[in-house]
C-alpha positions as CSV (number, residue, x, y, z in Angstrom):
1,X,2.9,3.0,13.4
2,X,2.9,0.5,16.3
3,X,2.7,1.9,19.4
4,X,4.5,-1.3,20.6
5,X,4.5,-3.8,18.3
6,X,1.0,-3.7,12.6
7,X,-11.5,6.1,-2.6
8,X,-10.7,3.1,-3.2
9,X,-11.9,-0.3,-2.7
10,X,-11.0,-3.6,-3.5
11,X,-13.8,-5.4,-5.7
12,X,-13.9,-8.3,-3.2
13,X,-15.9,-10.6,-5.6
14,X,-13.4,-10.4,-8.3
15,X,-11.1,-13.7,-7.7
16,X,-7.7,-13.8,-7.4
17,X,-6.5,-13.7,-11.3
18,X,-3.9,-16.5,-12.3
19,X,-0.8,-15.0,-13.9
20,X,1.5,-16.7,-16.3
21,X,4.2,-14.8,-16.7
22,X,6.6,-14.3,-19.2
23,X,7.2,-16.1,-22.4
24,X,10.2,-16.3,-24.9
25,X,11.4,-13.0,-26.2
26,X,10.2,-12.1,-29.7
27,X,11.9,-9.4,-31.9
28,X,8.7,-8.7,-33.5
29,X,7.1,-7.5,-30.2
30,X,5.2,-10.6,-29.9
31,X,2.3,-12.7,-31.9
32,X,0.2,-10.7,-34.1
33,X,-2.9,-11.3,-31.8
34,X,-1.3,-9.5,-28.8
35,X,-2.3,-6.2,-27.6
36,X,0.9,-3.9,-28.1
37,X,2.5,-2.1,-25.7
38,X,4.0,0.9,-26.8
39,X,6.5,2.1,-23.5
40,X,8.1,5.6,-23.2
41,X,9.7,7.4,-20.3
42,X,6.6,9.0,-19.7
43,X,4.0,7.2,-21.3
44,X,2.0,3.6,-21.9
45,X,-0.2,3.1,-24.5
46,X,-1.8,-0.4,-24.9
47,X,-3.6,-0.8,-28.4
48,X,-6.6,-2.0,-26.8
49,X,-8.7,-0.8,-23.7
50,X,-10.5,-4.2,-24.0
51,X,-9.6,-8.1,-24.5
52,X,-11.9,-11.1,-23.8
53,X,-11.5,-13.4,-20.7
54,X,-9.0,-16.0,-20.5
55,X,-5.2,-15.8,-21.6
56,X,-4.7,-12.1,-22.8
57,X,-1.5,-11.8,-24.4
58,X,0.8,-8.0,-24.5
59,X,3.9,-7.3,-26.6
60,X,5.5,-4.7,-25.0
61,X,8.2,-2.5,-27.0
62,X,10.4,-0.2,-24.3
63,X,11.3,3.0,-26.9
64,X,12.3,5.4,-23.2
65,X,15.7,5.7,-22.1
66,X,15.8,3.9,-19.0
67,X,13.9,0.3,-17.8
68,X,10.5,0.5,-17.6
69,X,7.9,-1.7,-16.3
70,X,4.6,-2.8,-17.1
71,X,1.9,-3.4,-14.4
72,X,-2.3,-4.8,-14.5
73,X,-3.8,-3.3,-11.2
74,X,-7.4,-4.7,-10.4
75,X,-9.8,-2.2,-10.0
76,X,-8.7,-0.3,-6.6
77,X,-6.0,1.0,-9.0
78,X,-3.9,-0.6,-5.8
79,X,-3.5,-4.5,-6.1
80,X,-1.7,-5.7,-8.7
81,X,-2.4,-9.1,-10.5
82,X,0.4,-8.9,-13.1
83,X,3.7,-7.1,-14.3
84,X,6.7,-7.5,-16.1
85,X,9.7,-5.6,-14.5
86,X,13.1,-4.3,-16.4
87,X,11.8,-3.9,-19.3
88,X,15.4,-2.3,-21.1
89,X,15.7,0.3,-23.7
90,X,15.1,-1.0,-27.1
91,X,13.6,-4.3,-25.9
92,X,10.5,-5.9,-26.9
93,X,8.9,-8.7,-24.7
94,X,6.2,-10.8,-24.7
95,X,4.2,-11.0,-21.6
96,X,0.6,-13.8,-20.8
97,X,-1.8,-13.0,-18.5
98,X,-5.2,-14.5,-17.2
99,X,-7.5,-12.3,-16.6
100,X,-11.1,-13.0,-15.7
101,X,-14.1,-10.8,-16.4
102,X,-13.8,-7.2,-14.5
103,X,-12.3,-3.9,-14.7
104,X,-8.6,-3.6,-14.7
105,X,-6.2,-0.5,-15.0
106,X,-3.0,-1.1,-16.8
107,X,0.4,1.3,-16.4
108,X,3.9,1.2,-16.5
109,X,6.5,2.7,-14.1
110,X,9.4,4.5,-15.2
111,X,12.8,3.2,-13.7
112,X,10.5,1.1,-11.6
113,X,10.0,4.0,-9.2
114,X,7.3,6.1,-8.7
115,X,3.7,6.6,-9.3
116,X,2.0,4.5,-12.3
117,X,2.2,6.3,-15.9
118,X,-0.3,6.6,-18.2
119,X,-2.6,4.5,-15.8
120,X,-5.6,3.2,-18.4
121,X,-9.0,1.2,-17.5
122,X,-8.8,-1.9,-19.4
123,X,-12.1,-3.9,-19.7
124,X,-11.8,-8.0,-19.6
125,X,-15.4,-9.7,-21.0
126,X,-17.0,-12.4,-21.6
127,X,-17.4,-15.4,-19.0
128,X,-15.4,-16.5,-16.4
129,X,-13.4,-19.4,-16.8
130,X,-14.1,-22.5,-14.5
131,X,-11.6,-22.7,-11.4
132,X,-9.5,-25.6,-11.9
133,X,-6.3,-23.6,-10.2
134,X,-4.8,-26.2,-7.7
135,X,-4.6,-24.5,-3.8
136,X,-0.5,-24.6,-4.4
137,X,-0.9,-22.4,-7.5
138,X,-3.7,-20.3,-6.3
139,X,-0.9,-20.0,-2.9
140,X,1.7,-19.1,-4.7
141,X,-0.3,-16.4,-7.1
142,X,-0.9,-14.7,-4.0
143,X,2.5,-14.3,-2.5
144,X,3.7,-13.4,-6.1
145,X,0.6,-10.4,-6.6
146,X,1.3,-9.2,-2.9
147,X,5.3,-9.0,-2.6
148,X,4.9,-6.6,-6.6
149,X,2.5,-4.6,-4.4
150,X,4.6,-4.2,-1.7
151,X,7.2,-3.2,-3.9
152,X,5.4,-0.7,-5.6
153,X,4.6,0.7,-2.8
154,X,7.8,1.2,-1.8
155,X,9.2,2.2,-4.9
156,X,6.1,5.3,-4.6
157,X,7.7,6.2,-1.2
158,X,10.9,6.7,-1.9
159,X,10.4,9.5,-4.5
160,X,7.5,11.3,-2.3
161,X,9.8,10.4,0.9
162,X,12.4,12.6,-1.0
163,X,10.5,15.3,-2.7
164,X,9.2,16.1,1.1
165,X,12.3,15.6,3.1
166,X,14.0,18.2,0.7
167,X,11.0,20.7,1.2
168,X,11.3,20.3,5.2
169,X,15.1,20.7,4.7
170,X,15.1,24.2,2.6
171,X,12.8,25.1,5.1
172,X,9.5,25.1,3.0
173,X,7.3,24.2,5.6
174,X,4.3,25.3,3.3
175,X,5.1,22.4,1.1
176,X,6.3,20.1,3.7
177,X,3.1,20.2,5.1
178,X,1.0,19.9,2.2
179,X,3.0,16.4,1.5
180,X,3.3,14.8,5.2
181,X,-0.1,12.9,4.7
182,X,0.1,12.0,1.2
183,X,3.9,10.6,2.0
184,X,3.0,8.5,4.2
185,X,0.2,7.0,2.9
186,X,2.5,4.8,1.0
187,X,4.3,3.3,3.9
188,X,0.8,2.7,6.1
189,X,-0.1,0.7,3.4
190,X,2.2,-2.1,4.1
191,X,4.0,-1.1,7.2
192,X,4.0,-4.7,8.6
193,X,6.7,-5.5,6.3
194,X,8.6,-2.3,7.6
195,X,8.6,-4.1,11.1
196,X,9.8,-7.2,9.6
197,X,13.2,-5.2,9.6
198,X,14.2,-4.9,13.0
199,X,15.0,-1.3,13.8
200,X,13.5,0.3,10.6
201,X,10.3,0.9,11.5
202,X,11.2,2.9,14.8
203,X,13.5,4.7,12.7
204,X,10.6,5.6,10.2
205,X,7.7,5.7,12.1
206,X,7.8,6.0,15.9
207,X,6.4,8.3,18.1
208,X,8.3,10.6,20.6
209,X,6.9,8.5,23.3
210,X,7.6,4.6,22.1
211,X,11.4,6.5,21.4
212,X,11.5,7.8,25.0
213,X,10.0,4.4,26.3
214,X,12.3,2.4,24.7
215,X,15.5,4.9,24.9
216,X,16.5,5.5,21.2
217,X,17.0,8.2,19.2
218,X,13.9,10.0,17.7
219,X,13.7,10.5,14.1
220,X,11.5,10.2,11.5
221,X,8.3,11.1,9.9
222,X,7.1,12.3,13.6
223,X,10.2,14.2,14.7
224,X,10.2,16.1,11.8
225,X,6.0,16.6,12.1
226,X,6.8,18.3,15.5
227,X,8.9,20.6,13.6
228,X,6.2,21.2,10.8
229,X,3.4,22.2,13.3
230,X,5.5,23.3,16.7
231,X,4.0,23.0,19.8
232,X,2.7,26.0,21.9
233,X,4.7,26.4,25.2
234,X,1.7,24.7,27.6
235,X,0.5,21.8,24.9
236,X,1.2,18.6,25.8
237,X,2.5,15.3,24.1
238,X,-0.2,12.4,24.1
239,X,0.9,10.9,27.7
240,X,0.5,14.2,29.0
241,X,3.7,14.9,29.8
242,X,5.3,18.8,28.4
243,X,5.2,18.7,24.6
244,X,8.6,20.9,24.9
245,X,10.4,19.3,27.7
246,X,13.3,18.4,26.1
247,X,12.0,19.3,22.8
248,X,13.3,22.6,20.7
249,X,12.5,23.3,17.1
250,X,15.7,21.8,15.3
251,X,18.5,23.9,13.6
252,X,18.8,23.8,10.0
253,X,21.9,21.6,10.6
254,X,19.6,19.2,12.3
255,X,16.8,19.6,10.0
256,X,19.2,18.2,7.1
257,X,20.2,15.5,8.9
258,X,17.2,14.3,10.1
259,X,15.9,14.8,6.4
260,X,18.9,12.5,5.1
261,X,18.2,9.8,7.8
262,X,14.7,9.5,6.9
263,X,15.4,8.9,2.7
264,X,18.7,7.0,3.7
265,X,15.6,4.6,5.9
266,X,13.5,4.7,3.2
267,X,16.3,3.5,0.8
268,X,16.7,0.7,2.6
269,X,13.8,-0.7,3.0
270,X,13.0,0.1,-1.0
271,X,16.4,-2.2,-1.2
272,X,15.2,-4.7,1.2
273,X,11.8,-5.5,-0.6
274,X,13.4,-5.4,-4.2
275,X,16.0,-7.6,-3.3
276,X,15.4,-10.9,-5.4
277,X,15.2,-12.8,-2.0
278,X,12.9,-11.2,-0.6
279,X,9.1,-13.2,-0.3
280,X,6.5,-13.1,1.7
281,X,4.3,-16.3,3.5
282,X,0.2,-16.7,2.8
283,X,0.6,-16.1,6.6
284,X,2.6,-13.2,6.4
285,X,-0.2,-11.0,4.1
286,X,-3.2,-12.4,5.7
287,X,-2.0,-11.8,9.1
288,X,-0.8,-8.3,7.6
289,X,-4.4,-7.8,6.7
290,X,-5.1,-8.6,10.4
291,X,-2.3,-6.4,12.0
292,X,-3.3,-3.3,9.7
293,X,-6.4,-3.1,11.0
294,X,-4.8,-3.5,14.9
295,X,-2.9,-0.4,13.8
296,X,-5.9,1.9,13.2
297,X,-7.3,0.7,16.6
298,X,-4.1,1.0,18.5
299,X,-3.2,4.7,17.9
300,X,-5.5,5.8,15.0
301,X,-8.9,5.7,16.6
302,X,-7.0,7.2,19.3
303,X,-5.8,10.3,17.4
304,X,-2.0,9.4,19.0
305,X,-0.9,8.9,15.3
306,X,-0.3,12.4,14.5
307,X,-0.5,14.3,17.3
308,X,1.0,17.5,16.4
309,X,-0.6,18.1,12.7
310,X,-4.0,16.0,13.1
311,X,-3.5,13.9,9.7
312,X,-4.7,10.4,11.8
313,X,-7.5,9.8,9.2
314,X,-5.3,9.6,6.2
315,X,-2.9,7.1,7.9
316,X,-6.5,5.7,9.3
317,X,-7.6,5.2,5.6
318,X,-4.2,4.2,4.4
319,X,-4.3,1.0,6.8
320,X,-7.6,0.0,5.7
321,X,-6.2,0.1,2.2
322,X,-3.6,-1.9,3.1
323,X,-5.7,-4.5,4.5
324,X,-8.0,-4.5,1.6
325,X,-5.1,-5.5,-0.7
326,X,-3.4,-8.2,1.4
327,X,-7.1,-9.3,2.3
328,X,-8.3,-9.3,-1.4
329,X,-5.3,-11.2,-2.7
330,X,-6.2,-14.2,-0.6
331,X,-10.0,-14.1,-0.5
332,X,-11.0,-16.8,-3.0
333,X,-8.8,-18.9,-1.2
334,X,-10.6,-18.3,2.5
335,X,-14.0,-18.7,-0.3
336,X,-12.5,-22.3,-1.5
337,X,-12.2,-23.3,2.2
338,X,-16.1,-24.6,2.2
339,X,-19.5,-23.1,3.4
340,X,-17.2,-21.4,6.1
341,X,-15.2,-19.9,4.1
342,X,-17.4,-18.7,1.8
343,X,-19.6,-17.1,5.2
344,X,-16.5,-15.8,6.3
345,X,-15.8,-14.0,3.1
346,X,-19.3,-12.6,3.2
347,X,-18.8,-11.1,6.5
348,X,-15.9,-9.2,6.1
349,X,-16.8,-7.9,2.6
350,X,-19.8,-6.1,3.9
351,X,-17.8,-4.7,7.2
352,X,-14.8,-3.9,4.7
353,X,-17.8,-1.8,2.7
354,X,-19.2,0.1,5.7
355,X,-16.1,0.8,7.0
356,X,-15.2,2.3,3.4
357,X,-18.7,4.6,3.6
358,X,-17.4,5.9,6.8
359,X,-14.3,7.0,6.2
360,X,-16.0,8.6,3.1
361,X,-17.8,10.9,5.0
362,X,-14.6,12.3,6.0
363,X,-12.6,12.8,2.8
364,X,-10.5,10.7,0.8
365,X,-6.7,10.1,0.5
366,X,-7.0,11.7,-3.3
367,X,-9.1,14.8,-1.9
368,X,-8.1,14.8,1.8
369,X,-10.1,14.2,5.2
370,X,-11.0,16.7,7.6
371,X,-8.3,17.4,10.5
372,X,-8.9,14.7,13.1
373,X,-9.5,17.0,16.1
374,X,-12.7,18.3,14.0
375,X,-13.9,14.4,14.6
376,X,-16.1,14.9,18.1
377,X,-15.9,12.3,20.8
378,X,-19.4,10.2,19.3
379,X,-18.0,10.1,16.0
380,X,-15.0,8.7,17.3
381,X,-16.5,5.8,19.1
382,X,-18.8,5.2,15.7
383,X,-15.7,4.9,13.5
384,X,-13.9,2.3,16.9
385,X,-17.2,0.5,16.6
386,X,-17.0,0.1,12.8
387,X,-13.0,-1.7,13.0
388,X,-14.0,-3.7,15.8
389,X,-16.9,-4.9,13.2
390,X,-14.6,-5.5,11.1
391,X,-11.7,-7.0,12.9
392,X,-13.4,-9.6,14.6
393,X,-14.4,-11.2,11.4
394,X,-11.2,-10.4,9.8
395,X,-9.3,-11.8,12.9
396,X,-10.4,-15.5,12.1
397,X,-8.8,-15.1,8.5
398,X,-5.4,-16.5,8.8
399,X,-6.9,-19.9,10.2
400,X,-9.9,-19.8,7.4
401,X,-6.8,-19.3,4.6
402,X,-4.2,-21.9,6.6
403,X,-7.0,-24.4,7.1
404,X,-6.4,-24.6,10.5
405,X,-9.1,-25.8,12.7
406,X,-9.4,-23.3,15.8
């Protein structure tokens, strides 16, 4: 989180891939040269794992009980170029997509919640088509590809968010621990939208020391990390004041209601970012981009994040994720902004890669990384120097994408 204020990597070459959309319904499921896409509950099989470039067509056929969804990810298995949401039981729908050459992974998502099922590598060949996409459609493909990764981000966090607040509240601290870092991961990804909404972000994500600072009540992912890994009676908080000065290990009565707060949060913002109204500006994802990476400098690097159970490097990671995706979905159009541009892109696709190596050294999101106070003061100050590498390319982004002379 902001103290005060924002293995998997993005194939940054890939450009951003134009969607369509849907098409007319068909009872048939479609023309008889689309791929079919057979959606259940609990599975997604596509009747092809390849197509050839250009407009790829799917007829999806929902046989669960509930709406489904169907989603194209690019090949992080994170940003997502394409989906058709509420998908009902019994319906079939045509859906068009433009894909360009690359690796894609294809899923659906079961009452739009959740993690992808039946995720699937789907192959695209054949040559790329020319780039005649005008900068207001190219503009507008962005916002569209970055506000369904938001929400599927969100709709991933509010299950996990669940599953661990009702471990923490039965008093499984076993599991609750094992699912604090993996939780979260979903909401470092895009927690500059979180702090779009006034007070839900604090509510979320802050610190016992931005609460105290800024006198409101502390709850949230941290209050109840506190509670997962308790304090000894002499440690301290990261300002150096008494980690249990005014601090007990909650009641079960408040252990519930701190658990309830945290999904009821979560709720919200899930209702928030799936509202039909709710967009996002070119500015908006790649200043995101921008303010992730100010986030791992600002209390990652820093090991403030998580204080009490030394998770920093999976929120650490998490960010850089984030700002991959918001990054990636507006890279060709920094690239179409002339020789600049096209440097610019350059430059922050190689720091993006180091900075991936690095963090590989530690662990991964899937696997785990090491406990942060393992990570010695020099390798520290290597993984600082690698972000501000990155960040001061990655700074000049918003005016490369904007056109705006500096």
């Amino acid at each position: 989180m902001s103290s005060r204020l924002v293995p998997v990597s993005v194939v940054l070459g890939a450009a951003v891939l134009a969607l369509t959309g849907c098409v007319a319904n068909h009872p048939s499921g479609g023309s008889s040269s689309a791929l079919k896409v057979e959606i259940a509950d609990d599975s997604c099989a596509v009747s092809s794992h390849t197509a050839k470039a250009g407009t790829v067509s799917f007829a999806l056929s929902n046989t669960g009980s509930d709406v489904n969804e169907f989603e194209i990810y690019a090949d992080d298995k994170l940003r997502i170029v394409g989906e058709k949401e509420n998908v009902t039981p019994g319906q079939s729908v045509s859906y068009v997509a433009q894909l360009e050459p690359g690796t894609y992974y294809t899923a659906c998502k079961f009452q739009m919640v959740g993690a992808p099922v039946g995720l699937a590598k789907f192959t695209v060949t054949g040559k790329a088509t020319e780039a005649s996409a005008s900068d207001k459609a190219r503009e507008k493909q962005a916002v569209t590809n970055y506000v369904s990764y938001i929400k599927s981000q969100v709709g991933e966090l509010l299950p996990a968010t669940q599953t661990f607040a009702d471990a923490y509240k039965s008093g499984d601290d076993d599991k609750a621990r094992s699912l604090f870092a993996s939780t979260r991961v979903f909401y470092e990804r895009i927690e500059p939208t979180a702090e779009q909404f006034g007070d839900l972000d604090p509510k979320i994500d802050y610190r016992e020391v931005d609460a105290a600072a800024d006198g409101i009540d502390w709850t949230g992912f941290h209050r109840i990390e506190k509670d997962l890994w308790p304090p000894a009676a002499d440690a301290l908080n990261s300002d150096g004041t008494s980690a249990t000065q005014n601090w007990a290990p909650s009641t079960p009565e408040q252990r519930a209601q701190f658990a309830d707060d945290l999904v009821a949060n979560v709720q919200k913002l899930h209702d928030l970012v799936t509202d039909p109204s709710f967009t996002v500006t070119l500015a908006d994802i790649s200043n995101g981009a921008i303010g992730l990476l100010d986030e791992v400098a600002t209390s990652k690097i820093s090991g403030e994040e998580d204080w009490w159970s030394g998770t920093d490097l999976s929120d650490f990671a998490a960010n850089v994720q984030g700002a991959e995706v918001a990054y990636g979905n507006v890279r060709d159009i920094a690239e179409s902004k002339g020789s600049a541009g096209k440097k610019l892109v350059g430059r922050i696709d190689k720091q993006f890669s180091a900075l991936d190596a690095l963090l590989g050294t530690y662990g991964s999101i899937d696997s785990g990384f090491v406990n942060y106070r393992e990570v010695d003061d020099a390798a520290r100050k290597e993984l600082s120097d690698q972000v501000n590498a990155l960040a001061e390319p990655l700074s000049q982004l918003t005016h490369t994408v904007l056109g705006v002379k500096e």
